[in-house]
C-alpha positions in Angstrom: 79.1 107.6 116.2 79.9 109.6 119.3 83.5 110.8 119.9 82.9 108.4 123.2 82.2 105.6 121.4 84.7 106.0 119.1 87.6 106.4 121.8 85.9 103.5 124.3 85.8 101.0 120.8 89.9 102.1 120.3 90.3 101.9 124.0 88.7 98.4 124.0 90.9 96.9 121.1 94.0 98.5 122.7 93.0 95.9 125.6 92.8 93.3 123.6 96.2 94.0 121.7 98.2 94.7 125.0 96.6 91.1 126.4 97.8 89.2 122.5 101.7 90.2 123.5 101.9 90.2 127.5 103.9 87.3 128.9 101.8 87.4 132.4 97.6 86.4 131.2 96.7 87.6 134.4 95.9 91.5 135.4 96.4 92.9 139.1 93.1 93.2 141.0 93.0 96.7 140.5 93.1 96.5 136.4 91.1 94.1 136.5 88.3 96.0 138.3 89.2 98.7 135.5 89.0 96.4 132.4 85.1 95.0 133.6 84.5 98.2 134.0 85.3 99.4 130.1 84.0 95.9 128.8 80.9 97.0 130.7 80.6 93.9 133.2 80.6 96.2 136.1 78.7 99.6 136.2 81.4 101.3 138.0 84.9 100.7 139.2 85.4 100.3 142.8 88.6 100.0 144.7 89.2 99.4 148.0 92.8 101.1 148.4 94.2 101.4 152.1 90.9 101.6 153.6 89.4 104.0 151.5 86.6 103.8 148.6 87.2 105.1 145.5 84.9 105.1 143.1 85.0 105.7 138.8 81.8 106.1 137.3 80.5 106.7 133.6 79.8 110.6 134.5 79.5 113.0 132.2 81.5 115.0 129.5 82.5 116.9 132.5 83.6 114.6 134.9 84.0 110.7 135.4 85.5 107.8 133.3 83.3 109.6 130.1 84.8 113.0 130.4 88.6 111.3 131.1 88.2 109.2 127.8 86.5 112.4 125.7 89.0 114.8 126.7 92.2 112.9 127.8 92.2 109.9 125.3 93.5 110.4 122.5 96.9 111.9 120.6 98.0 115.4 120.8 94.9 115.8 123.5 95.4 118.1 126.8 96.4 116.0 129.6 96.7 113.1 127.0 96.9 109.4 128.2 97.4 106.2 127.5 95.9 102.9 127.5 97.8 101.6 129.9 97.3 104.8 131.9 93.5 104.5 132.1 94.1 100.5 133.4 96.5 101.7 136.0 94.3 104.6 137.3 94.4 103.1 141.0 98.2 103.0 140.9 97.6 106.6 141.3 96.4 106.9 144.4 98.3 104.2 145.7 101.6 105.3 144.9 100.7 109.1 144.0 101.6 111.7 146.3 98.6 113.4 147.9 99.1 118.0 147.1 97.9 120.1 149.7 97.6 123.5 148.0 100.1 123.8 144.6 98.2 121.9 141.9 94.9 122.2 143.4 92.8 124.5 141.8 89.9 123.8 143.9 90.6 123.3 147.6 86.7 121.0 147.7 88.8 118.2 145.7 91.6 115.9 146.6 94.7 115.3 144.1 96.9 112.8 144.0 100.0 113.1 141.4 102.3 110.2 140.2 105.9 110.5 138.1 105.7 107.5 136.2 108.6 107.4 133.8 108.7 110.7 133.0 104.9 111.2 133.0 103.4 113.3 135.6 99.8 111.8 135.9 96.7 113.4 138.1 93.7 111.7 139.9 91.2 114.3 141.3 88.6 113.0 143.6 85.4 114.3 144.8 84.8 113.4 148.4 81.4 111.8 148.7 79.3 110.2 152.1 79.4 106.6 150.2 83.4 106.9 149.4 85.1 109.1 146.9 83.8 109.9 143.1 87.0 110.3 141.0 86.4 113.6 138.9 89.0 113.5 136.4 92.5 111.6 135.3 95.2 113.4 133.2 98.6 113.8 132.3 100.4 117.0 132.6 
């Protein structure tokens, strides 16, 4: 079994754990659109976020929701997140702040950061015609 597989099985169950114990049965739109998209209802994740596209794909091991969950999902990772991280990846972007310069290694790519108790999270999108193709999601 792949090291994908493995992590989108754990990632799966983690889903089904956090909906067992949550008080509200219902997800925000946004987690929603992220949950079809790991069950594999949807093909891709798209959010429509104050009049932009953005868009999370499968990808590759270097970039999209396949590279996030090979490289940034799992313990004692770089940039390791959490379940809960990965459903809330919108929040990013909605909430994030949007860095100019500092943080950006590539100046082709937009970043958005979030402090979310005590975690400093990272969305990097890849500007596209058809909307925006996020690259990669992290913790730093």
């Amino acid at each position: 079994m792949s090291v994908y597989s493995e992590r989108l099985a754990k990632l799966k169950k983690d889903i089904k754990s956090i909906e067992s114990v949550r008080q509200k049965k219902r997800w925000k739109p946004n987690q929603k659109i992220v949950i079809d998209f790991i069950n594999g209802v949807t093909e891709k994740a798209e959010f429509l976020i104050n009049a932009h596209k953005v868009t999370l794909k499968l990808g590759d091991s270097k970039k999209g929701f396949k590279h996030i969950i090979e490289r940034h999902y799992c313990k004692g990772c770089p940039g390791e997140l959490e379940t809960l991280d990965i459903i809330n990846i919108a929040e990013v972007f909605l909430r994030g702040i949007k860095l100019n310069e500092i943080g950006v290694s590539n100046s082709d790519l937009t970043v958005y950061q979030l402090n979310k108790n005590g975690k400093i999270l990272k969305l990097v999108l890849d500007s596209k015609e058809n909307g925006e193709l996020v690259v990669t999601f992290y913790n730093v």
